[in-house]
MARPA-604110 format. One line per field, with one value per residue (C-alpha): residue in one letter; chain; x, y, z. Coordinates in steps of 0.1 Angstrom, whole numbers, plus 2048, in hexadecimal, padded with zeros to 3 digits. Example, Ala and Ser with C-alpha at 12.3 -4.5 7.8 and 13.67 -1.06 7.14 Angstrom:
% residues 2
residuo <- A, S
cadena <- A, A
X <- 87B, 889
Y <- 7D3, 7F5
Z <- 84E, 847
//
This chain:
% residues 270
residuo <- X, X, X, X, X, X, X, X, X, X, X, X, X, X, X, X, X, X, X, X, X, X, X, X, X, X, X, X, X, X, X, X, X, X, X, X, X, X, X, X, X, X, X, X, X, X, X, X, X, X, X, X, X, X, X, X, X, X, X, X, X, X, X, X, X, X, X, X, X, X, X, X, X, X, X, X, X, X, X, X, X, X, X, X, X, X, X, X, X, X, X, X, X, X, X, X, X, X, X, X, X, X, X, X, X, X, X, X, X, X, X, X, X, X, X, X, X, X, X, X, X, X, X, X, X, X, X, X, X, X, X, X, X, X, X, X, X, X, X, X, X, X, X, X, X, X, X, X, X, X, X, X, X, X, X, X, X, X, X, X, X, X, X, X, X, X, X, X, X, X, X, X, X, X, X, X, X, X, X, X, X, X, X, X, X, X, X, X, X, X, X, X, X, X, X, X, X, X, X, X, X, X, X, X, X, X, X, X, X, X, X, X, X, X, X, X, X, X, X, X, X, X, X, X, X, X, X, X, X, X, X, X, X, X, X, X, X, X, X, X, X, X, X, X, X, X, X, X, X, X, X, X, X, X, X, X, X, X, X, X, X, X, X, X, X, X, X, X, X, X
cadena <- A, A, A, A, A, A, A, A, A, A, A, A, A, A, A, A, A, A, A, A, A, A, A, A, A, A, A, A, A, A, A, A, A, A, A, A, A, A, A, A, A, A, A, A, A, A, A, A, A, A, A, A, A, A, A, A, A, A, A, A, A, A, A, A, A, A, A, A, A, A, A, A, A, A, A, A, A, A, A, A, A, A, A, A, A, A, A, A, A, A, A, A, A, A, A, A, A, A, A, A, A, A, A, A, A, A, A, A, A, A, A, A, A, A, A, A, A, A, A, A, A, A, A, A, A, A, A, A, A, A, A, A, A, A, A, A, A, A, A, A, A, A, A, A, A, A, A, A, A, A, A, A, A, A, A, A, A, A, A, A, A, A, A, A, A, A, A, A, A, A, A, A, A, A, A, A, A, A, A, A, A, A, A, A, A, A, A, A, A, A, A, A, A, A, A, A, A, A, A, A, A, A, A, A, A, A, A, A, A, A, A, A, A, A, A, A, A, A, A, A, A, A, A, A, A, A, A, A, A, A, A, A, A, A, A, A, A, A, A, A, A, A, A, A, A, A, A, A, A, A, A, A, A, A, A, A, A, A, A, A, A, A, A, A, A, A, A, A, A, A
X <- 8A6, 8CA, 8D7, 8F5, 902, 90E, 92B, 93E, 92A, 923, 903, 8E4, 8CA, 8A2, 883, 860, 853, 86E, 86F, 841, 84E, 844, 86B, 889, 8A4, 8BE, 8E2, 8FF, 90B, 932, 932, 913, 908, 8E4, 8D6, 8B8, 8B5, 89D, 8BF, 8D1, 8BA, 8BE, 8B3, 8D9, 8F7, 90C, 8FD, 8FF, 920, 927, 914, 920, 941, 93B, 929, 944, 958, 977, 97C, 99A, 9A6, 9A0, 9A3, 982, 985, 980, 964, 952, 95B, 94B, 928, 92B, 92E, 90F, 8FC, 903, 8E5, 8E6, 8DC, 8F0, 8CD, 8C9, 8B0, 894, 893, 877, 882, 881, 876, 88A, 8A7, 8C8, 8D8, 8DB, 8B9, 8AA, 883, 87A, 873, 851, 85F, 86F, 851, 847, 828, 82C, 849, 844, 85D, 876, 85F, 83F, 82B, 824, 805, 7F4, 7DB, 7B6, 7A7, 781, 772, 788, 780, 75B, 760, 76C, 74F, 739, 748, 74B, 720, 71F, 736, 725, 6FE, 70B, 719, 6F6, 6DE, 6F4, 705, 6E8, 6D2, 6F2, 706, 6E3, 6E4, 704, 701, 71E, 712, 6ED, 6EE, 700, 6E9, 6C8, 6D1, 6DA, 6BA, 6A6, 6BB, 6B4, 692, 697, 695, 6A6, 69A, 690, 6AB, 6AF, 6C8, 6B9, 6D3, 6C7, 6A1, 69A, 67D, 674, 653, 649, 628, 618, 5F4, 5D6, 5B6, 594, 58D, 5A5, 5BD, 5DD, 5E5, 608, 618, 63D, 649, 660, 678, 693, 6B0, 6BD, 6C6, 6B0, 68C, 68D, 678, 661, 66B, 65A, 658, 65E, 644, 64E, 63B, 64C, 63C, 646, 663, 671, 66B, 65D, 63C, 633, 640, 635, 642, 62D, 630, 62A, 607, 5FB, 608, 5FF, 5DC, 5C7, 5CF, 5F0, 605, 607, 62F, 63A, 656, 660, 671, 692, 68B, 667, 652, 637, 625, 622, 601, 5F6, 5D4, 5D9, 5C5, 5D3, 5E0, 5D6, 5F6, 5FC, 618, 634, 648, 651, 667, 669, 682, 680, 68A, 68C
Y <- 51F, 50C, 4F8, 4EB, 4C6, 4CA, 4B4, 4C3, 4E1, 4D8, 4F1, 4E5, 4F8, 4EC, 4F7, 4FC, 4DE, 4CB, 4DB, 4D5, 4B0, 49C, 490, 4AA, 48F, 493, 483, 492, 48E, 494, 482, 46A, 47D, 479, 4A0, 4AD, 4C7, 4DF, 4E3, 4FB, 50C, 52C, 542, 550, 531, 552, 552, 528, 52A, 546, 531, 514, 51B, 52A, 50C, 4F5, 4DB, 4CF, 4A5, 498, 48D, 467, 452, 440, 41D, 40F, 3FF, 41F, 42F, 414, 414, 43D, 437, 422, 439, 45C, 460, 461, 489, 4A6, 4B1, 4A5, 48C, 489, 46B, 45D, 457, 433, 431, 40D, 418, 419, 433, 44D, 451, 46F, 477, 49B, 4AE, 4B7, 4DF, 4D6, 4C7, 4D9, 4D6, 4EB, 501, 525, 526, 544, 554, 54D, 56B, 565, 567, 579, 568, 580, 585, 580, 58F, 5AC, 5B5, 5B1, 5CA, 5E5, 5E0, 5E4, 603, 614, 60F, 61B, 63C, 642, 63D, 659, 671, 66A, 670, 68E, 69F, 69A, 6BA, 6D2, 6BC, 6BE, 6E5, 6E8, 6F0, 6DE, 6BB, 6C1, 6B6, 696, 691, 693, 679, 667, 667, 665, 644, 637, 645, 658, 681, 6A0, 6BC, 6DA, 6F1, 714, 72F, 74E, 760, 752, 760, 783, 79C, 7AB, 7C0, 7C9, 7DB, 7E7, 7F9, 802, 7F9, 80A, 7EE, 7F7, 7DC, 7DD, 7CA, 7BB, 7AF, 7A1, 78D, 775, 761, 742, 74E, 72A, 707, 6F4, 6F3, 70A, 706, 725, 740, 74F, 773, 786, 7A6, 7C4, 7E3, 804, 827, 845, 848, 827, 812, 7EF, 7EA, 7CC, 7AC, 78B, 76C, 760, 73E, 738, 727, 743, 760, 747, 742, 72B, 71C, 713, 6F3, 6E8, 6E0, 704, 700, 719, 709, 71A, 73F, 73C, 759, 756, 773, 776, 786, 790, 7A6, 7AE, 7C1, 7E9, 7F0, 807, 818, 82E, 819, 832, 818, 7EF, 7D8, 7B0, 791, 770, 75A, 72F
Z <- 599, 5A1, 5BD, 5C4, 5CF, 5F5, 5EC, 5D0, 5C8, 5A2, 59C, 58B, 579, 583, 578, 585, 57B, 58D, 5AD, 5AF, 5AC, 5CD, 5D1, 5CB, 5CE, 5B3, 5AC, 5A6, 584, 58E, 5B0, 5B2, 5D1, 5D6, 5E8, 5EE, 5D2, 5EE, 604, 5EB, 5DA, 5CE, 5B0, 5A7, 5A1, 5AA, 5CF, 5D7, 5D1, 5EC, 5FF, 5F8, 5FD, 621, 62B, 61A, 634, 621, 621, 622, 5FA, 5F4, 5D1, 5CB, 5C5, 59F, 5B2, 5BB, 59D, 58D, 5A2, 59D, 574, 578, 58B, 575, 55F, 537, 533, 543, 554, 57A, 57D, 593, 5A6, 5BC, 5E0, 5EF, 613, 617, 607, 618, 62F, 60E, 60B, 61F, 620, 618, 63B, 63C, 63D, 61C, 609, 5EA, 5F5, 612, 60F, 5FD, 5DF, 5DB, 5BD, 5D0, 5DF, 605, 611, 62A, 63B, 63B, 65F, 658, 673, 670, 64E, 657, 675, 661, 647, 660, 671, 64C, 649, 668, 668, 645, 654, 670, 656, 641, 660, 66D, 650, 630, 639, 63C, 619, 606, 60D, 5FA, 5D4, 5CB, 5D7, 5D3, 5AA, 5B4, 5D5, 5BB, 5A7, 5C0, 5D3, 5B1, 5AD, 5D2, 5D1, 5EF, 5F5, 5FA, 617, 603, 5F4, 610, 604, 60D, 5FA, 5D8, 5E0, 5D3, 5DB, 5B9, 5C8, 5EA, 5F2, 619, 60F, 628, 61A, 620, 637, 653, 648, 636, 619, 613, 5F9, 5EA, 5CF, 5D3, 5B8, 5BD, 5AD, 5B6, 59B, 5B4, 5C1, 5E6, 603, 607, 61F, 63E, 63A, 65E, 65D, 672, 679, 684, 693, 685, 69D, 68B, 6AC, 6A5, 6B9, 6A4, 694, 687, 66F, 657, 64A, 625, 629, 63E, 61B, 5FF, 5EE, 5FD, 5D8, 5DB, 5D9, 5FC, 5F2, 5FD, 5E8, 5C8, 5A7, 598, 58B, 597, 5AA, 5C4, 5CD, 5F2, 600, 628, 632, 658, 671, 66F, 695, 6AE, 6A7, 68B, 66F, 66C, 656, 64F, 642, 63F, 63F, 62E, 649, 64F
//
């Protein structure tokens, strides 16, 4: 940093550690003026003497007397370096006390960052509002997100982490029918049967299959869904869930109709 007597612009080099000082009064080694060193300061001697100059009044030329000259010979210090000098609140007129705007203390230096004061309570408003935009998209959005193959992985071990968990896998599409059987019996009751496998990475939730019977004209006269504890063994885990490239066999005995079964078919349905 540099600054610059007011008087006859002789520029001075200072240094951190000088300008932190509690007093920034300095002489001038050329005309024993005594400046605050905080009223020219600048990082560039190029730019205080611009300034300078523009701010420069022209006094009118007078030869000091050899009694002046003397006091000023007494006054220059020994080294070329400006000196800092504590200021003396009883001293005579020449002696100025640092503004409180121009205190070191107070006043943020050229190469000092300023700072931004931090609003609390906003900052804890928009945490808040996050937890709660993110609890909505959770409670809304986690049955249709944990349906998607692509975030289901991630979702797992996430839950297996939180100890929480996922609604069963449902992607009809990767559930195939490998056998599919409608038999009378000697009875009068009809035996049904299909296989089903989960073509899926992930653990599915077990279908409903939706029975329809057809006369021989191909007109529906009778339908029904069957949920999967009504077509399972009486045996079976009571999860209703199929693992990855597993196959349950699904199995119905139903009361033969008065009307005369001209064809069927079935859905897996949700």
């Amino acid at each position: 940093m540099f600054t610059q007597c007011p008087d006859c612009r002789k520029t001075y080099p200072l240094t951190k550690a000088q300008l932190r000082g509690k007093k920034t009064f300095i002489y001038c080694k050329d005309c024993s003026k005594k400046f605050n060193a905080l009223e020219l300061l600048s990082d560039k001697p190029t730019g205080l003497l611009v300034e300078a100059k523009a701010e420069f009044i022209a006094k009118p030329e007078s030869t000091p007397s050899s009694s002046s000259k003397k006091k000023a010979k007494n006054r220059q210090p020994a080294n070329k370096k400006p000196v800092i000098e504590a200021a003396n609140n009883n001293s005579a007129n020449e002696t100025t006390p640092i503004p409180p705007t121009m205190s070191p203390t107070s006043e943020r230096l050229p190469w000092e960052a300023e700072k931004t004061p931090v609003n609390v309570l906003w900052f804890v408003g928009v945490v808040i509002g996050s937890l709660i935009l993110l609890g909505q998209i959770i409670y809304f959005e986690s049955s249709r997100v944990s349906q998607n193959a692509a975030y289901r992985p991630q979702l797992e071990k996430l839950c297996n982490w939180l100890g929480c968990q996922l609604a069963d896998y449902e992607n009809l599409a990767e559930l195939t029918v490998l056998q599919g059987s409608f038999a009378p019996n000697a009875d009068n009751t009809i035996s049904f049967k299909a296989v089903i496998n989960n073509q899926a990475a992930f653990r599915q939730h077990l279908p409903n299959i939706k029975l329809t019977l057809l006369d021989y004209n191909e007109q529906l006269f009778a339908q029904r869904i069957f949920a999967p504890k009504e077509y399972l063994p009486a045996t079976a885990s009571t999860s209703f869930s199929i693992a990855p490239d597993e196959t349950v066999t699904a199995s119905l005995t139903i009361a033969a109709p008065k009307t005369s079964i001209g064809g069927y078919n079935f859905d897996l349905t949700y």
